[in-house]
C-alpha positions in Angstrom: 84.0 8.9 -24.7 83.7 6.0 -27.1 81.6 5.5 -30.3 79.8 2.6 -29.9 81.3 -0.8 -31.2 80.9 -1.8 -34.4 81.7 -5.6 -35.1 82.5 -6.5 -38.6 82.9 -10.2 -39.8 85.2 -11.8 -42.3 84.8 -12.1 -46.2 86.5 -14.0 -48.6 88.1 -16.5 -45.4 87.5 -19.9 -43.9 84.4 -19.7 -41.7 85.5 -19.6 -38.1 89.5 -18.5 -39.8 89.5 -14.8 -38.4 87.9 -12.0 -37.6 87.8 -8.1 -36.3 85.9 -5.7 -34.1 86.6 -2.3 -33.3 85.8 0.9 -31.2 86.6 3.9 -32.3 88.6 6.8 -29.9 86.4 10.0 -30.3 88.8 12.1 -27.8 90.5 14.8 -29.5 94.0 14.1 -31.1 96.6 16.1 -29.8 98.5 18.0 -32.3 102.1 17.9 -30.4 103.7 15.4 -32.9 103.2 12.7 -30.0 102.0 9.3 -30.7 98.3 9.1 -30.1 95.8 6.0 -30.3 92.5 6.6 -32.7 90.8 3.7 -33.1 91.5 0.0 -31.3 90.4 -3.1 -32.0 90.3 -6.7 -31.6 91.8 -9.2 -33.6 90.8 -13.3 -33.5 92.6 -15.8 -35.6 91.6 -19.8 -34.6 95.2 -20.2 -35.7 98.8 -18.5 -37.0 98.9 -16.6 -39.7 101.2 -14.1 -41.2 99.7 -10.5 -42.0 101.6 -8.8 -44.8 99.3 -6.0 -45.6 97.0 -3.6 -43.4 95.1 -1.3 -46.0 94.0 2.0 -44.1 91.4 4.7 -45.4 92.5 8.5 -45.0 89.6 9.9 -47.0 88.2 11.4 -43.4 91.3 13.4 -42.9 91.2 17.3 -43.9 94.4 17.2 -44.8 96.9 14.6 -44.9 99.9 16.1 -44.4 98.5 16.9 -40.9 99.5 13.0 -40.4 103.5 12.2 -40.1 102.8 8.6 -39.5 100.8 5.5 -39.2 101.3 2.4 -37.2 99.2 -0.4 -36.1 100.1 -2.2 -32.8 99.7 -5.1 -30.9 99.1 -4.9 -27.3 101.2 -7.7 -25.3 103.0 -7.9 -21.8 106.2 -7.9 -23.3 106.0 -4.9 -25.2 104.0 -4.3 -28.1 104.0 -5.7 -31.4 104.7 -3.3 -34.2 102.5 -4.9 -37.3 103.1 -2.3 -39.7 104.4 1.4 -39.9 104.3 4.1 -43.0 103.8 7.2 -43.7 100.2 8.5 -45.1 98.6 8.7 -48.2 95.8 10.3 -49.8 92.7 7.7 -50.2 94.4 4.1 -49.1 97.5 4.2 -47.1 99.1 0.2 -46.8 101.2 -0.8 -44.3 103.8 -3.9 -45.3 105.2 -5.5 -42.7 105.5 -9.1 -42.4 103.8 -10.2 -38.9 103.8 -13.9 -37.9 100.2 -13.5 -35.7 99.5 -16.4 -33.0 96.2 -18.1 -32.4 93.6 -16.4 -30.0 92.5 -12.9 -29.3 94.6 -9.9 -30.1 94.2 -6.3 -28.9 95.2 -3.9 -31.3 95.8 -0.2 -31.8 95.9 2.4 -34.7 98.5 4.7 -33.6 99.1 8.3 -35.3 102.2 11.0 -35.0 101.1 14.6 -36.0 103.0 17.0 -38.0 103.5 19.5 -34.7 101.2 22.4 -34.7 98.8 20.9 -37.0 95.9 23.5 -38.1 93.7 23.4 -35.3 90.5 24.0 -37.6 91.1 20.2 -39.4 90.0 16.7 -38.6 91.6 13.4 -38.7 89.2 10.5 -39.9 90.8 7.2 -40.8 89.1 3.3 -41.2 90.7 0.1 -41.5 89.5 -1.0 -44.8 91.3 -4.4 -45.2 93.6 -7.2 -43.7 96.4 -9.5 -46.2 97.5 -12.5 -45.5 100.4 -14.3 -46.9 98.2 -17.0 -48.2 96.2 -14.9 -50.2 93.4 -14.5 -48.2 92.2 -11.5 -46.4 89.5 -10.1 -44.3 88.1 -6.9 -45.9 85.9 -4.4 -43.5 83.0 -2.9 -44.0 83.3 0.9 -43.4 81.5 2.3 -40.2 78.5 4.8 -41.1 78.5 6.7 -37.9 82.4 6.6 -37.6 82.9 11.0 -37.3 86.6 12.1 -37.8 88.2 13.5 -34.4 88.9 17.3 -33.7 92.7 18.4 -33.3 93.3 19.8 -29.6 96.2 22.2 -28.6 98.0 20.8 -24.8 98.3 23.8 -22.9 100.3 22.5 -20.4 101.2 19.2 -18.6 101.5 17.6 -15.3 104.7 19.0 -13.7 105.3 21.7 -15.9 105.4 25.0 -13.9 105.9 23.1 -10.6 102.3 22.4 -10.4 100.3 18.5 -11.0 97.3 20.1 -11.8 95.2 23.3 -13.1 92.4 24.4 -13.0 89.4 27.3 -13.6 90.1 27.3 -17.0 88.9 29.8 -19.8 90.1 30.7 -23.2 88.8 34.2 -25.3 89.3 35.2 -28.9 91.5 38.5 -29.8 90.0 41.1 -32.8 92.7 39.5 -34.5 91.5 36.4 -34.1 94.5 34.7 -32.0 93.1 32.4 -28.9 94.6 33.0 -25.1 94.0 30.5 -22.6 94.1 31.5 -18.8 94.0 29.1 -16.3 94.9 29.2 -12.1 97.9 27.7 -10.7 97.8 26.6 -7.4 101.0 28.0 -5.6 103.5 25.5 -3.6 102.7 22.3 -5.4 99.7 22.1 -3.9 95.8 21.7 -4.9 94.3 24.5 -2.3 92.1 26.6 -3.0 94.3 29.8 -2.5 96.7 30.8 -2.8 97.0 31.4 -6.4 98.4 32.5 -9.9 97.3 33.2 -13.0 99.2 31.6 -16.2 98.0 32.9 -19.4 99.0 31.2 -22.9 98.5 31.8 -26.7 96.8 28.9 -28.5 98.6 28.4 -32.1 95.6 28.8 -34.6 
């Protein structure tokens, strides 16, 4: 699912000089320590420019230090285009990097590593709250109203682990001491049949 788009116009820049849309991911974030996409966007400029500064908002995140890292990419054919890289902060995390952007459309991508394990119980809410140019000028966003902060999600398991693509009838219960166990059938022999099958059964880290 996606929240719906929310398209926010320039300030303090040229008419016609730049400008940014975005849609927010509202899947949850897995908590492996993987890198994982939470918002994208689009990106126009009518010609270069060089972005020194991307100013993120971290207020919707429980707790920070469930973040290791923040990146914002750009999407491109050849690979993409790293435009800034840092570790959180509380409030206003920037990200310095000095990025020579082309004329035309960009798709772009706010990309976050979390710390492994992270408390299932907290959210992760971040905004992009303003672009820097090396000219001075800058495009400063409006913050989204209906923007909600995503959930944290455990991966139980993964294509190919067990010597199984997939999994399925899946269930999860709550021990009196409050640990969670996922149970889930395997299909035996690689296969998707129906039967035969086994029963896997995992804790789910709190």
């Amino acid at each position: 699912m996606k929240a719906p788009t929310l398209i926010l116009l320039t300030s303090l820049l040229p008419i016609g000089a730049a400008s940014y849309e975005s849609t927010t991911q509202t899947l949850p974030i897995l908590n492996d320590g993987e890198p994982t996409v939470v918002l994208r966007f689009n990106f126009q400029t009518k010609w270069t420019r060089t972005l020194t500064d991307i100013k993120i908002d971290t207020q919707g995140a429980t707790d920070i230090s469930d973040i290791q890292e923040l990146s914002v990419m750009m999407d491109r054919k050849a690979g993409d285009l790293l435009m800034g890289k840092s570790a959180p902060k509380k409030g206003i995390s920037t990200l310095n990097q000095s990025t020579k952007i082309p004329a035309g459309n960009h798709t772009c991508k706010l990309v976050i590593r979390t710390k492994k394990n992270a408390d299932l119980l907290h959210r992760i809410g971040l905004q992009i709250k303003e672009f820097t140019f090396k000219d001075g000028k800058n495009i400063t966003v409006a913050a989204n109203k209906n923007y909600a902060p995503s959930r944290l999600a455990y991966n139980i398991n993964n294509r190919g682990q067990d010597k199984c693509h997939a999994f399925r009838i899946p269930a999860i219960a709550r021990a009196n001491n409050g640990n969670l166990l996922a149970v889930y059938a395997i299909p035996m022999e690689n296969t998707c049949s129906f039967f035969p099958t086994q029963t896997a059964r995992k804790a789910v880290p709190r």
